[in-house]
C-alpha positions as a printed Julia matrix, in Angstrom:
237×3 Matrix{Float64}:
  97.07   81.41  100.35
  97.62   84.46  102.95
  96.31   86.55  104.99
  95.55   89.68  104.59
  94.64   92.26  107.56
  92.29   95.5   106.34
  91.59   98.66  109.0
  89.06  100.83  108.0
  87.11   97.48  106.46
  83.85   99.42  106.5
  84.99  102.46  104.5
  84.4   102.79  100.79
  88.35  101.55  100.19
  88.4    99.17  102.94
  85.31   97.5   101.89
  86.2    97.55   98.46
  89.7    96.24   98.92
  87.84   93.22  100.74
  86.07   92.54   97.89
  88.63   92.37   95.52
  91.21   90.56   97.62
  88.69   87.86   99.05
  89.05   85.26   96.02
  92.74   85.36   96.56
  93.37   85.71   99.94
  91.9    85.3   103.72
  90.68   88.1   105.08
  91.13   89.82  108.65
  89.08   92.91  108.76
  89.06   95.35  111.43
  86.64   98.3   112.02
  84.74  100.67  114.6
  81.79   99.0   113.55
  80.74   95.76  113.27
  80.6    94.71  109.66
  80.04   90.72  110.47
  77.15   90.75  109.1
  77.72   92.39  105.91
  80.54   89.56  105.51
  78.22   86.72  106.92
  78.01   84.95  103.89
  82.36   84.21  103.87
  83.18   82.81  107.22
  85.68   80.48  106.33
  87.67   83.12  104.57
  86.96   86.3   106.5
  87.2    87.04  109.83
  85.93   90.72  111.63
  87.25   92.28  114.48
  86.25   95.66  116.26
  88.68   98.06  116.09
  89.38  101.93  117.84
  92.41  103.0   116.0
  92.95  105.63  118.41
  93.08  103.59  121.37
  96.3   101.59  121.79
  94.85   98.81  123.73
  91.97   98.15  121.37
  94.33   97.98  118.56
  96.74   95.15  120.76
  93.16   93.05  121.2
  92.39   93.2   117.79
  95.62   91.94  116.27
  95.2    89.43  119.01
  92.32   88.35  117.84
  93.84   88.19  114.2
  96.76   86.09  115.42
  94.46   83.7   117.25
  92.58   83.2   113.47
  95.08   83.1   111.04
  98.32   81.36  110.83
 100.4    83.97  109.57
  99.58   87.95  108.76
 100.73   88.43  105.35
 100.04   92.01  104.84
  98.13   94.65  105.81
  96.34   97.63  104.51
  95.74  100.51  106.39
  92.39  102.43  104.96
  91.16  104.09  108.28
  90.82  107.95  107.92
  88.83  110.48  108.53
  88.55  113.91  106.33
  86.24  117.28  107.56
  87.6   119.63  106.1
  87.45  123.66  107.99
  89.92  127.01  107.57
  92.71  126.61  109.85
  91.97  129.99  112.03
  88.95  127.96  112.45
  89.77  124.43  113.15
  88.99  122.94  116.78
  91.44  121.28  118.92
  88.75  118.55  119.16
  88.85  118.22  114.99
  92.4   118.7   115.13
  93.1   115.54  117.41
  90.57  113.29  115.55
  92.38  113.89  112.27
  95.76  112.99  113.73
  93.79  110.29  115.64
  92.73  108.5   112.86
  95.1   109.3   110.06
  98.47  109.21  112.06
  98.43  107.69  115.29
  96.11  105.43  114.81
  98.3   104.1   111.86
 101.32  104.15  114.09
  99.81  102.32  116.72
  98.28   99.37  114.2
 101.35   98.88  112.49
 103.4    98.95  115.31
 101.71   96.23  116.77
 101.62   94.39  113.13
 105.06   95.09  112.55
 106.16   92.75  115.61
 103.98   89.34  114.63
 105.87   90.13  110.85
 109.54   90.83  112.04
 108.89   87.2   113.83
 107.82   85.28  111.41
 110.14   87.23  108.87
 107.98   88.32  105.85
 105.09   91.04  105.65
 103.99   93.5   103.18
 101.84   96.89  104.55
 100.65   99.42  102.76
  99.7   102.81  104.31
  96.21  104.96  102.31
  97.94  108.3   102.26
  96.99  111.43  100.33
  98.12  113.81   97.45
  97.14  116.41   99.87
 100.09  115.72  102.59
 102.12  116.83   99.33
 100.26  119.4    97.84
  98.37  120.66  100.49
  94.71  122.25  100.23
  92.8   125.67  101.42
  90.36  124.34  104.54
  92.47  121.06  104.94
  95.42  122.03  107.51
  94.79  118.73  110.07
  93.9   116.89  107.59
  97.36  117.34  105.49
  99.19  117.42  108.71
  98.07  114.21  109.27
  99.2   112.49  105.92
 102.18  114.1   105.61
 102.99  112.73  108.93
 102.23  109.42  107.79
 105.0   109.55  104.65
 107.54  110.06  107.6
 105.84  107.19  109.94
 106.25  104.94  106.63
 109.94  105.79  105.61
 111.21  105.11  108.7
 109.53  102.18  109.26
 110.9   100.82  106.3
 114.63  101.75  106.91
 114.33   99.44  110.59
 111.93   96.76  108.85
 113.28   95.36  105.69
 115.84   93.42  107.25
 113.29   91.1   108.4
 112.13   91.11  105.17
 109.1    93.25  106.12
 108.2    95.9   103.46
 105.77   99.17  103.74
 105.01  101.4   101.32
 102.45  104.65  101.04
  99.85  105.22   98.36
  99.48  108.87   97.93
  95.43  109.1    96.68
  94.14  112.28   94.56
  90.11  112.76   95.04
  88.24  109.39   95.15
  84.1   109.1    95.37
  83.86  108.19   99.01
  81.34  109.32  101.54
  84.31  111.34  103.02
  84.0   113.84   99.4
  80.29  113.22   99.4
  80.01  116.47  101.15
  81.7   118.79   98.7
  79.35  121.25   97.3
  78.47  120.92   93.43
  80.22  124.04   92.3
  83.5   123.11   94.05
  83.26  119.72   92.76
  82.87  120.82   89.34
  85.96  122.74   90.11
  87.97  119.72   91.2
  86.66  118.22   87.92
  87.68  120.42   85.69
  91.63  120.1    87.41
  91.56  116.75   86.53
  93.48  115.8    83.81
  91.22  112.79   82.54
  88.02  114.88   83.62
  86.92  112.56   86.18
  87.53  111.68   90.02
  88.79  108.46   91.24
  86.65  105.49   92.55
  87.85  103.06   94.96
  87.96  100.16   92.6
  90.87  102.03   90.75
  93.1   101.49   93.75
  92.53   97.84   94.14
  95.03   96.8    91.71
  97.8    98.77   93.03
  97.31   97.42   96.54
  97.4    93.97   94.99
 100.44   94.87   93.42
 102.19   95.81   96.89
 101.07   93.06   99.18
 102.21   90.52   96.69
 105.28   88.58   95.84
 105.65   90.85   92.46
 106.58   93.74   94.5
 109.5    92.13   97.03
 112.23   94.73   95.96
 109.84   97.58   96.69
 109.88   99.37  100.54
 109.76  102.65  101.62
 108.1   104.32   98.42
 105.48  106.4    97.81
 103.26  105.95   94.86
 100.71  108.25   93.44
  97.47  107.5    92.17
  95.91  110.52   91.46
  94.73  111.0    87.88
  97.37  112.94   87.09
  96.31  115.89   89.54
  99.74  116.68   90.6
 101.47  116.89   87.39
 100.73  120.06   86.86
């Protein structure tokens, strides 16, 4: 059994991810807020660890702290994000930096530091939580898009220098998904979105889980540096 490394545990992907991937593998889970006590009940399996993405130093303790637990780090999933959406002319350089923060840098610095424990012990699987919308782009989304697009390059060239330690990344690009990041969007624009969908219906977490599983296990060895989308068939248009 491996282990299995989760940032952004306490998001509505992270935390459903978790609970898939639990019966199968150890957990490491790492989050700007504590979620040990939501996992209390699974100590043997699952260990928690608080986690800034954006600061470089509390990413290094963190996978410290992971390294200390488990024996090996299998793979990793990075789910941390964050999503407020405004009109570029209006965006703040405040809102602007949190979005690269947390959706780029913050993803840099994590696998970075993941990147070295794997090329060591010479096999790892990560998988990078991107979006449709660093392909597509959307109206009131510039930093936001900025951000994942960024991350398709961050992942490409990380696998070109990775897989020959046997250390694979890919990218999920992810149409709209019910998450307390969409939970905002007003009815009528919602009902919009909805009616764009090709099935009639926006994602839930639990339909990425399988995909994920897919890419941090042995099926997938052959796959690195590729972006898959998951998006209901939104960009197919």
């Amino acid at each position: 059994m491996g282990s299995i490394v989760i940032v952004g545990a306490s998001g509505d992907i992270g935390s459903t991810l978790a609970q898939s991937l639990l019966p199968d593998y150890d957990l490491a889970l790492l989050s700007r807020s504590d979620p040990s006590t939501k996992w209390s009940g699974a100590e043997r399996r699952v260990t928690t660890h608080k986690c800034n993405v954006a600061d470089p130093s509390s990413v290094n303790v963190a996978l410290d702290e992971v390294r200390n637990s488990h024996p090996s780090i299998d793979g990793l999933v990075y789910a941390a994000g964050h999503n407020h959406g405004s009109p570029l002319a209006m965006t703040t350089t405040d809102s602007w930096r949190e979005h690269i923060d947390a959706n780029l840098t913050g993803a840099f610095y994590v696998v970075r530091a993941a990147a070295r424990t794997m090329m060591v012990q010479g096999h790892g699987s990560i998988v990078l939580i991107g979006s449709i919308i660093g392909h597509v782009g959307n109206e009131g989304q510039a930093a936001y898009a900025a951000s994942k697009a960024g991350l398709v390059g961050l992942m490409k060239v990380a696998s070109l220098e990775f897989a020959r330690y046997n250390v694979r990344i890919n990218l999920l690009a992810v149409g709209p998904v019910v998450s307390r990041m969409t939970a905002d969007i007003p009815k009528v624009q919602r009902d919009r979105l909805m009616m764009q969908m090709p099935q009639r219906k926006i994602g839930d977490p639990g339909d990425i889980v399988g995909t994920v599983r897919f890419l941090v296990g042995h099926e997938s060895t052959f796959m690195t540096g590729s972006v898959l989308t998951l998006d209901g068939g939104y960009t197919a248009r």
